[in-house]
LUMMINU-728179 format. One line per 3 residues: number of its first residue (from 1); their letters; for each residue x, y, z of C-alpha. Coordinates in nm, 4 decimals. Layout:
# residues N
NUM) a) X,Y,Z  ...
***
This chain:
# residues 479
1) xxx) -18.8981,14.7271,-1.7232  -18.5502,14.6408,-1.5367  -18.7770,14.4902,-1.2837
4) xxx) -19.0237,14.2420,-1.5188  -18.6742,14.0986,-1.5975  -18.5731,14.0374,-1.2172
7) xxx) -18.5931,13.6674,-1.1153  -18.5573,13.7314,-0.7537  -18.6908,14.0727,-0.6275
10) xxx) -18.3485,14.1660,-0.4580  -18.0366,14.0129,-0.4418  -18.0758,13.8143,-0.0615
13) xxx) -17.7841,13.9292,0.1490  -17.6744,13.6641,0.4312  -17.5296,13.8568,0.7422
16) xxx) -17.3278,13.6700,1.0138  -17.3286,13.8405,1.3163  -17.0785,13.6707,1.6327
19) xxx) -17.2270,13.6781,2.0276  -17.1714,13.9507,2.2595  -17.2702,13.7659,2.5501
22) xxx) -17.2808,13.3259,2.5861  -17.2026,13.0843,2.8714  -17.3888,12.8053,3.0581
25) xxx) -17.5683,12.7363,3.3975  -17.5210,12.3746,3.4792  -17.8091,12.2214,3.8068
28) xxx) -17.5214,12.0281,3.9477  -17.3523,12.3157,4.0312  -17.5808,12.5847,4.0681
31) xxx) -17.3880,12.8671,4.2158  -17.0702,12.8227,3.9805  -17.0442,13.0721,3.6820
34) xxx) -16.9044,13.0170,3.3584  -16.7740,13.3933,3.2251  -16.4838,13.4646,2.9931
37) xxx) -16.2742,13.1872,3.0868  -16.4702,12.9168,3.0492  -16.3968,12.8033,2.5918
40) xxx) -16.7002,12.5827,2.6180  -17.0902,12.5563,2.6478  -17.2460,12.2347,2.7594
43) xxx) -17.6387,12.1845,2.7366  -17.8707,11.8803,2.8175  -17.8648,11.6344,3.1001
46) xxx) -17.5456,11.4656,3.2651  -17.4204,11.2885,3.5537  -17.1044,11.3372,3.7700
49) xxx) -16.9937,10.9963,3.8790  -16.7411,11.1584,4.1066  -16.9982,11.3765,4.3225
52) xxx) -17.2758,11.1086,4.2782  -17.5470,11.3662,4.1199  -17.7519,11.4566,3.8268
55) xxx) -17.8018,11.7546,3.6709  -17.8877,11.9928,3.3607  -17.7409,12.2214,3.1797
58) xxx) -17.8893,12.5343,2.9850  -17.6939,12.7736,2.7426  -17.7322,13.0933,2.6910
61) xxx) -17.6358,13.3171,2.4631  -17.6968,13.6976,2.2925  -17.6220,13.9025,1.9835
64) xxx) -17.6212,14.2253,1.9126  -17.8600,14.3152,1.5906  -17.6828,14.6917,1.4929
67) xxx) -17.4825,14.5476,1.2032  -17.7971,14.4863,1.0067  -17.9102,14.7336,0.7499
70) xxx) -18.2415,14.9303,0.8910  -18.5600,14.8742,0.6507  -18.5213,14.5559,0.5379
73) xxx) -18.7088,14.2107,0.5584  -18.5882,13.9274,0.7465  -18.6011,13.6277,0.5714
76) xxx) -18.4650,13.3808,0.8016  -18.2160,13.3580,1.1286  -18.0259,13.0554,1.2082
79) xxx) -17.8393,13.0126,1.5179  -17.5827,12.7731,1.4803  -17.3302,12.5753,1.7298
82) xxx) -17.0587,12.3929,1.6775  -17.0512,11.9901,1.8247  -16.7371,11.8943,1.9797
85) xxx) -16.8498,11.6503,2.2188  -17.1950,11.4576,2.1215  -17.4051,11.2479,2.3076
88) xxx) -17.4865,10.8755,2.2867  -17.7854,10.9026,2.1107  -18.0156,11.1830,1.9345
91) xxx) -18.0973,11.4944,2.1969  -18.3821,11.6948,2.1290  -18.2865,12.0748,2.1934
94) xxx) -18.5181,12.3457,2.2476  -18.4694,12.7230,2.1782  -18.6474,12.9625,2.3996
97) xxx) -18.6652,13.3598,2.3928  -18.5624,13.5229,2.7012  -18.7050,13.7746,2.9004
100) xxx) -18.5038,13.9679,3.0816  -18.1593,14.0769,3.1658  -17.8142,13.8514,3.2440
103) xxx) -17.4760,13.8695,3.2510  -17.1943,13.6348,3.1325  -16.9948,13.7266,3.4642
106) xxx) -17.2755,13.6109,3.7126  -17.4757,13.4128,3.5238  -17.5355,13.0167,3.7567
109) xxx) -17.8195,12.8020,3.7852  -17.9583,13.0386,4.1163  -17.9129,13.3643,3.9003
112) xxx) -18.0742,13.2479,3.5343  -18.2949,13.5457,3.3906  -18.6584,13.4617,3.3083
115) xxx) -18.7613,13.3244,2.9659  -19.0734,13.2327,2.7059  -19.2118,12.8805,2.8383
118) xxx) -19.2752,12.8229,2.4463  -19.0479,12.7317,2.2620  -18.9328,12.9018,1.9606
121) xxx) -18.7725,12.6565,1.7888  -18.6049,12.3027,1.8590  -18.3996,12.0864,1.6741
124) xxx) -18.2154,11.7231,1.6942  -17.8227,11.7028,1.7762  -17.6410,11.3946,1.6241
127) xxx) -17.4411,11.1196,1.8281  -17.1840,11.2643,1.6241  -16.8968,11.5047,1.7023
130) xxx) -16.7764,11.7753,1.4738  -17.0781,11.8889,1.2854  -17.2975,12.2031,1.3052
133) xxx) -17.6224,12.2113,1.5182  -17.9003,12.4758,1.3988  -18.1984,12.6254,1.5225
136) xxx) -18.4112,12.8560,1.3326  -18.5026,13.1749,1.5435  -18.6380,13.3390,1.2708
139) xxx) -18.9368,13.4771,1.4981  -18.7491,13.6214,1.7550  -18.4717,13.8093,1.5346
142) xxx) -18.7515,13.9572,1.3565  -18.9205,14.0800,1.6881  -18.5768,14.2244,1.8034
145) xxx) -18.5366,14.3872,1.4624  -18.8339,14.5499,1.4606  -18.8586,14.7028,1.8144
148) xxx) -19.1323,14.4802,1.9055  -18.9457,14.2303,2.2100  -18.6216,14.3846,2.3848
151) xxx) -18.3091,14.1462,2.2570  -18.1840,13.9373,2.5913  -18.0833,13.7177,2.4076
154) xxx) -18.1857,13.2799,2.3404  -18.1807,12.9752,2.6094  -18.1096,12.6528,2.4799
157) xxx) -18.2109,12.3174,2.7181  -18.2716,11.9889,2.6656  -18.6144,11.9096,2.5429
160) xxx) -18.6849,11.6877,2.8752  -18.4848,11.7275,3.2117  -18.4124,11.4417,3.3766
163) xxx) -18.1528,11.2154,3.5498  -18.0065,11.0303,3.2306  -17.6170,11.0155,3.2042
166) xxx) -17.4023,11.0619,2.9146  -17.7099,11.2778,2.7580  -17.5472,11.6241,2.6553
169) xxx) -17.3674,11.8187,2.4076  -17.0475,12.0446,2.4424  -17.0159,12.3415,2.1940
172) xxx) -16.7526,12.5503,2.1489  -16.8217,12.9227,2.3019  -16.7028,13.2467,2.1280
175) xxx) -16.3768,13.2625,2.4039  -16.2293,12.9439,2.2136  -15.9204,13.0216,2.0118
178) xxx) -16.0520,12.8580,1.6630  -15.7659,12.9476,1.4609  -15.8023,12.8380,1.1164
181) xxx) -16.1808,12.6441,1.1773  -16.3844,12.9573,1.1657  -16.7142,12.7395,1.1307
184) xxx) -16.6529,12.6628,1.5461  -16.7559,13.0118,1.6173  -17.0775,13.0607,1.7615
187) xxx) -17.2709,13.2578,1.5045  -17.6203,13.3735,1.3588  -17.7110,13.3781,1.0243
190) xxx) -17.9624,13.6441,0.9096  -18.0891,13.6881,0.5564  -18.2231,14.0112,0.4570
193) xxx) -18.3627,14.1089,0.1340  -18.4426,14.4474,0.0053  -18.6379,14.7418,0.1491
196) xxx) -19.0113,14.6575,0.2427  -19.1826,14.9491,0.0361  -18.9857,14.7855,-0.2320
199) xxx) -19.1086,14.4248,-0.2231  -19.3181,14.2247,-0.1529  -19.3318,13.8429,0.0623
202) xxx) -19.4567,13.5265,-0.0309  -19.4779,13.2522,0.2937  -19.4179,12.9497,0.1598
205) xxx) -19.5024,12.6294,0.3372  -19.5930,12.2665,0.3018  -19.8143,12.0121,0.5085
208) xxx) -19.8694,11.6104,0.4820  -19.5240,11.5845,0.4709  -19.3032,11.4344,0.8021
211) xxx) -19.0739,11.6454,0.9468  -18.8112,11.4389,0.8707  -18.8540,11.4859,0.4976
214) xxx) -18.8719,11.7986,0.2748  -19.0042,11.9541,-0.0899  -18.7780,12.1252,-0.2794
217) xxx) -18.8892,12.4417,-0.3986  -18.7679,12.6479,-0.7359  -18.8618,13.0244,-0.7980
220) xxx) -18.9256,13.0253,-1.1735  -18.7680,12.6992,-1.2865  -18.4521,12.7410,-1.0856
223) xxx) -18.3771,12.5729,-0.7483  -18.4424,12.7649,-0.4105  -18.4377,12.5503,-0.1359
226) xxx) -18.5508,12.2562,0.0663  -18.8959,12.2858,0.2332  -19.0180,12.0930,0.5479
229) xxx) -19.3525,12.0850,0.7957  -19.1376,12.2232,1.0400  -19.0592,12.5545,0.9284
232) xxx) -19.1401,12.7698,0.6509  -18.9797,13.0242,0.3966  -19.0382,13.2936,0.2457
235) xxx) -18.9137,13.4607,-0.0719  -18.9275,13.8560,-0.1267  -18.9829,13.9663,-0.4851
238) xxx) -18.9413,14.3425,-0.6802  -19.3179,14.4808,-0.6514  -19.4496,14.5020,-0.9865
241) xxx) -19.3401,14.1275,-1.0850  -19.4878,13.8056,-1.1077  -19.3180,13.4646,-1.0273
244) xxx) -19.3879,13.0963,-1.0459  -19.3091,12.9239,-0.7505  -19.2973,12.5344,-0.7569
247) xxx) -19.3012,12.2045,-0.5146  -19.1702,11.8761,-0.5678  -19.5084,11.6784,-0.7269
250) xxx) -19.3284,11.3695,-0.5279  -19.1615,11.2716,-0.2577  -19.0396,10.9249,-0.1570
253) xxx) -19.1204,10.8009,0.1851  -18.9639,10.5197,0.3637  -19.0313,10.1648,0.1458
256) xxx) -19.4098,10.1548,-0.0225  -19.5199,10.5318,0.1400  -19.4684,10.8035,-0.0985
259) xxx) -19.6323,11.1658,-0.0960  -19.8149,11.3473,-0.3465  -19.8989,11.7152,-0.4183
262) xxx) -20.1451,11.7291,-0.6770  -20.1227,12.1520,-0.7069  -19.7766,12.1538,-0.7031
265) xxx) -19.7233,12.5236,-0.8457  -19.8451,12.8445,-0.8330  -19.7904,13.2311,-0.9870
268) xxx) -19.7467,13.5050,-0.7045  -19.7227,13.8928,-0.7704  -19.8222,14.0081,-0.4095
271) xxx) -19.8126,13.9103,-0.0954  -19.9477,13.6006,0.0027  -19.9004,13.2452,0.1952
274) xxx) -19.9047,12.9596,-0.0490  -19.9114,12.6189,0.0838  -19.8225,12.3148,-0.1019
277) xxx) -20.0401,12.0142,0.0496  -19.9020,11.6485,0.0292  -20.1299,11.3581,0.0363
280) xxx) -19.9900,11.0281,0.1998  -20.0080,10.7623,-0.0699  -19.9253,10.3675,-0.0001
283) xxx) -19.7971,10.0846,-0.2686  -20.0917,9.8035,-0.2727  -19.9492,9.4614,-0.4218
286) xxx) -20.2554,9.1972,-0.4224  -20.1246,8.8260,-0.4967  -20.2405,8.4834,-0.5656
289) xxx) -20.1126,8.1650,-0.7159  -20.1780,8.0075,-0.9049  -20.3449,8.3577,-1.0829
292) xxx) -20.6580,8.4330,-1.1758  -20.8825,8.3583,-0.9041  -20.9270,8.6896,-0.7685
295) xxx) -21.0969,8.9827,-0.8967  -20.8806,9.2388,-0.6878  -20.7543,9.6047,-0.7540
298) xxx) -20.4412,9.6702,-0.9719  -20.1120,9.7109,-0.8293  -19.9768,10.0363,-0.7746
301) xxx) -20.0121,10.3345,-0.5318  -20.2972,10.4533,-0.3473  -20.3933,10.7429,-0.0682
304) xxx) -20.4000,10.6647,0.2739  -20.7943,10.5938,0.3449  -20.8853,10.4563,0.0233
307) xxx) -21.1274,10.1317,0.0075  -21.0415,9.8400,-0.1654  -21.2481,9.5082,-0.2273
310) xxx) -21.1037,9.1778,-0.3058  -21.3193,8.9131,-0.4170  -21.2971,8.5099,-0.4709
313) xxx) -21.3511,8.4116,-0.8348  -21.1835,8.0459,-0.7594  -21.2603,7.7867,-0.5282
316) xxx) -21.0694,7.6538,-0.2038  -20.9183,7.4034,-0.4144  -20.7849,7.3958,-0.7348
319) xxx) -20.7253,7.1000,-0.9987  -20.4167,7.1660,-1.2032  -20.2580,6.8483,-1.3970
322) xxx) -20.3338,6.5091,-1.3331  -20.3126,6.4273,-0.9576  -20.2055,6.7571,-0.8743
325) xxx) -20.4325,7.0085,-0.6859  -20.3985,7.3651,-0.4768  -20.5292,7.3541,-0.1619
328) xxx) -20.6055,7.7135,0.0159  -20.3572,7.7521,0.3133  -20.4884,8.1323,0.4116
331) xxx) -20.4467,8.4781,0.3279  -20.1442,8.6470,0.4805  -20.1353,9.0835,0.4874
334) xxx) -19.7262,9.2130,0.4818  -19.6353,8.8275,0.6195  -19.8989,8.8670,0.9107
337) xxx) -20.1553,8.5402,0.8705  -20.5474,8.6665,0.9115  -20.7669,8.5006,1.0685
340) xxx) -21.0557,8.6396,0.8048  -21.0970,8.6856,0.4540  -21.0178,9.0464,0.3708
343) xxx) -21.2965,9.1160,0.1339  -21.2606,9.4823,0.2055  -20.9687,9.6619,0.3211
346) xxx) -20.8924,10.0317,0.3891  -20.5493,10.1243,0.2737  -20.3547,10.2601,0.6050
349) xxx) -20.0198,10.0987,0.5047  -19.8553,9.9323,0.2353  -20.0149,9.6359,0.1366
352) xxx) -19.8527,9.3255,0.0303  -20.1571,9.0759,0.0058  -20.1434,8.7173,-0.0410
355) xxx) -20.3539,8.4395,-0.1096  -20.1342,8.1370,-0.0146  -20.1976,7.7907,-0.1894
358) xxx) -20.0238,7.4364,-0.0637  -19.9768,7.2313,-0.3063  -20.0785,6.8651,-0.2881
361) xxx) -19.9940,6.5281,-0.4794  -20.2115,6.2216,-0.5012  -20.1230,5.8798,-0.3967
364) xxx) -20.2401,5.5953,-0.5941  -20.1907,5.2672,-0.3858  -20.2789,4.9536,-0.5444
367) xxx) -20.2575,4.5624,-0.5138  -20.3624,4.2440,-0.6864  -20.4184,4.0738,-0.3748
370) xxx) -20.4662,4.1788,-0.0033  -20.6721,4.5214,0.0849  -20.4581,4.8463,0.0803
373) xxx) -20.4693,5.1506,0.2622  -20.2772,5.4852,0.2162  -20.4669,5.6553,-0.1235
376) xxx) -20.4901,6.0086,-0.1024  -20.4123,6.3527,-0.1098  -20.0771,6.4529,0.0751
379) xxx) -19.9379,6.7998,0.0722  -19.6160,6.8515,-0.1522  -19.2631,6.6994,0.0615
382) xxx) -19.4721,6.5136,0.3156  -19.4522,6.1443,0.3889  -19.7822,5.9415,0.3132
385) xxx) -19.7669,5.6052,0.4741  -19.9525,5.2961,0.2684  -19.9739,4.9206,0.3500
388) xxx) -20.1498,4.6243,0.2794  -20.2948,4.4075,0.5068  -20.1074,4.0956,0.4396
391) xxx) -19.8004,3.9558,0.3635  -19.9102,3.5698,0.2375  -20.2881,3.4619,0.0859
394) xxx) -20.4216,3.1622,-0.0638  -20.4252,3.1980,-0.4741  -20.7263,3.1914,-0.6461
397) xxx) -20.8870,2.8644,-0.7711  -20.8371,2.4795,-0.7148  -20.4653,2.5775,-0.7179
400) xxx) -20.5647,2.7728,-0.3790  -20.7770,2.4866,-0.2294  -20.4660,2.2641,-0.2618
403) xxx) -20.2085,2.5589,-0.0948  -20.0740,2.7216,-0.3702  -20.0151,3.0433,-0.1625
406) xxx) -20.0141,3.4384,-0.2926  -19.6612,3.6005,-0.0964  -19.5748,3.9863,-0.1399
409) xxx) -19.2913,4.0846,-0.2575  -19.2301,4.4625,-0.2191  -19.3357,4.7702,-0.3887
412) xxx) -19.2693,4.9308,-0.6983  -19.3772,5.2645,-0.8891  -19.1345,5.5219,-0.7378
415) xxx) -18.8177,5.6731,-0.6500  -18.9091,5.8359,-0.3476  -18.9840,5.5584,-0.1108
418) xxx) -18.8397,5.5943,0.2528  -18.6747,5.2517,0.3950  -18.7167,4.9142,0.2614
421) xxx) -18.9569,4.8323,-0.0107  -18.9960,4.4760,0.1168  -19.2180,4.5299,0.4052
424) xxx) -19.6261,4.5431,0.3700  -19.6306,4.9201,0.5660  -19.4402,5.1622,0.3969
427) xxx) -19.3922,5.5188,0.3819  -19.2843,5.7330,0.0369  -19.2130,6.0976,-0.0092
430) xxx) -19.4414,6.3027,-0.1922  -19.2305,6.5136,-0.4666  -19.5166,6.4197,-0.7342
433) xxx) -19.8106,6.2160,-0.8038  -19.7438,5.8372,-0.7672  -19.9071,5.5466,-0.8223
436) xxx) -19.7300,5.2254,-0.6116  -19.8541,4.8644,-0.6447  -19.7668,4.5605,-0.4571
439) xxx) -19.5829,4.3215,-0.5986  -19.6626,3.9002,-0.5661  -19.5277,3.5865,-0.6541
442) xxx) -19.6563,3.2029,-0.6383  -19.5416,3.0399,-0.3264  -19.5869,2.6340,-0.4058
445) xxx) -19.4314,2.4975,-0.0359  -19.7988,2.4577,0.0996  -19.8717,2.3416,-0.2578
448) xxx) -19.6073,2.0378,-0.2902  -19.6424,1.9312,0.1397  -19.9958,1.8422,0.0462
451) xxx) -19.9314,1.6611,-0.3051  -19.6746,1.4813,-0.1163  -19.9080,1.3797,0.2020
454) xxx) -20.2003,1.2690,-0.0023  -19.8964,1.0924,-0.2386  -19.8009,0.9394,0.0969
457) xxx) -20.1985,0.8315,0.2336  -20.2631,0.6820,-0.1294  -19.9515,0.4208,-0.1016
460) xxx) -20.0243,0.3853,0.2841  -20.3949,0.3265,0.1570  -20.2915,0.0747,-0.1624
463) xxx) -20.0637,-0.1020,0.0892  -20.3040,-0.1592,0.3479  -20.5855,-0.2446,0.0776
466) xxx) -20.2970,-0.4876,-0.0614  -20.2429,-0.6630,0.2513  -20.5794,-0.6894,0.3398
469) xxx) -20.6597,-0.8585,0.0291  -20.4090,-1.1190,0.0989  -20.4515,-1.2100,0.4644
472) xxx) -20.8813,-1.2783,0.2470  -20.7228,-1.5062,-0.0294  -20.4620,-1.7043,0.2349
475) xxx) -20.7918,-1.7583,0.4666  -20.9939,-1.9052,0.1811  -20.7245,-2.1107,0.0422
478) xx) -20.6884,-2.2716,0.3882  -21.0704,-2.3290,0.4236
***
């Protein structure tokens, strides 16, 4: 009955146990040691500018697993390092198992003992100094626990060896003196939990989710810990008892990626592996303006591999007020312009979908007199140019035949004209519809030079009539 009422099976018991054995074998020295007097371990790749060469380093390091309590599960081994000196930019490090015997006193690049090709673990050390750097050797602790694999002991080394400079990390080894920072000590962390014919395991373990990001898991509504692809967990309970255990239904990606678990809990009372599977889901955001001229899917989230259709209810040119229209520019995926219309689209990313419209104005150009040019459609903030083709006509009617003349005078109608308004070509910036008309007035010089020239042949005429008539009357008076 005491054990229905048990959340956890057995209270979990964290053990820190402090190497026996650690040092470092460095390629640019090979035959040097580093034993007891040496308060640091370096691992990765470096270069000595001095010497002129490149090298690698490898750490190794052992603990001795008598201080844990015989028949009992291991939940989980850390191995953890403290940073002092980082590198310039994220190191990958890699944990292997190894194989067979060494000793801190002669251990050098020439004497390294054997060990496991694959990895057992690896992890990611910070450009940063002063922080911890883990790596989870659960596997191997357990193998040394249980008698199966002989303990020599882990390697750490750099993920890839190569020549690359300033590429390393130093850690502080169990000789250093930490005084009152006991988190710079070189330790491993080993949870245990309860005695096996007592208990019983769960494995717990998620996929669909990056490495970089994690679940968080809760044992019967109360938080456990954080989950990841990378590793798993497990949780012992009291035999005899059953448990919820529960994922996160959601977690947030980076901007428009999230991932769902759609069975995001489950009830255990034996041993088993439960594994909480994420599905990769993607924001969709279809667009147009001005609205309404697509039928396309709704906005919100959808899984990775879905199909969506978008289809054209409007035309490539719309009519909006009076000498206004939208003209289709193209459709443009996350700012990217395509070169086709994407009717059909699987969803591998998050979507923002456009259907861009230009907007354009209409220019109304317009004269009494003369022939214009320049009416049209002009996109929005452009400059239309307009004219008309003269500057000085003959009026209409008898007025006209007698060279009463028709001059322009400018332009009117808007605000936005460019230059002078004076001159028959023009140019005007389209901020709105416009209608511009030419402007005339009576020009009467042609008009008044010909009253006054056939004023002038009508006296010239009368005189020489006049005279002619005289010089006839004097002759007959003398005959």
């Amino acid at each position: 009955m005491l054990l229905q009422n048990a959340t956890l099976a057995v209270g979990q018991t964290n053990v820190t146990l402090y190497p026996i054995a650690d040092g470092y074998a460095d390629s640019k020295y090979p035959k040097m040691t580093y034993s007891a007097r040496t308060t640091f371990l370096y691992v990765g790749n470096s270069y000595d500018r001095e010497q002129n060469i490149w090298g690698s380093e490898r750490v190794y390091i052992r603990f001795d697993l008598a201080d844990l309590a015989k028949n009992h599960v291991i939940l989980q081994a850390t191995l953890r390092l403290w940073q002092y000196y980082a590198p310039k930019s994220d190191q990958t490090y890699e944990a292997h198992r190894v194989l067979s015997k060494w000793s801190e006193a002669t251990l050098s690049w020439t004497d390294q003992p054997s060990w496991a090709p694959k990895e057992t673990s690896e992890t990611v050390a910070p450009p940063q100094t002063e922080v911890a750097v883990e790596w989870d050797i659960t596997s191997d602790v357990k193998a040394w626990y249980t008698g199966e694999a002989p303990n020599y002991g882990t390697m750490i080394k750099v993920a890839k060896e190569e020549q690359a400079s300033e590429a390393s990390s130093g850690f502080w080894s169990r000789e250093y003196p930490v005084g009152p920072h006991e988190q710079w000590r070189p330790r491993l962390v080993v949870a245990i939990q309860g005695e096996p014919t007592m208990v019983y395991t769960v494995t717990v373990s998620v996929t669909g989710l990056p490495n970089a990001l994690s679940a968080d898991v809760s044992v019967d509504g109360q938080p456990y810990k954080s989950l990841s692809s990378a590793r798993d967990i497990k949780i012992a309970f009291d035999r005899g008892t059953t448990h919820t255990i529960a994922a996160s239904k959601l977690v947030l990606g980076p901007p428009g990626v999230r991932y769902m678990c759609d069975t995001n809990q489950t009830n255990v009372s034996n041993a088993t592996s439960q594994v909480f599977i994420y599905a990769t889901e993607y924001l969709v955001n279809i667009t147009s303006e001005p609205n309404g001229i697509l039928d396309m899917p709704q906005f919100g989230w959808y899984r990775s591999g879905a199909s969506l259709s978008v289809k054209p209810t409007g035309g490539d040119v719309v009519y909006t007020t009076q000498g206004t229209r939208l003209v289709f520019d193209a459709w443009y995926m996350n700012d990217r312009r395509l070169t086709t219309e994407p009717t059909a689209m699987i969803v591998s990313e998050p979507i923002r979908l456009e259907a861009r419209y230009g907007t354009e104005y209409y220019l109304n150009v317009t004269s009494p007199f003369g022939i214009t040019t320049g009416s049209g459609w002009y996109k929005k903030d452009t400059t239309a140019p307009f004219s008309v083709d003269t500057a000085l006509l003959p009026a209409p009617g008898s007025l006209g035949v007698l060279g009463l003349r028709k001059s322009f005078d400018g332009w009117v109608g808007s605000q936005n004209f460019l230059g002078t308004q004076q001159e028959i070509h023009g140019a005007i910036v389209m901020r709105e519809p416009a209608t511009i008309t030419a402007i005339w007035s009576d020009d009467w010089t042609a008009l008044m030079l010909n009253v006054l020239v056939i004023l002038f042949a009508a006296i010239v005429g009368g005189t020489v009539l006049v005279m002619s008539r005289r010089k006839v009357w004097r002759k007959d008076r003398m005959d």
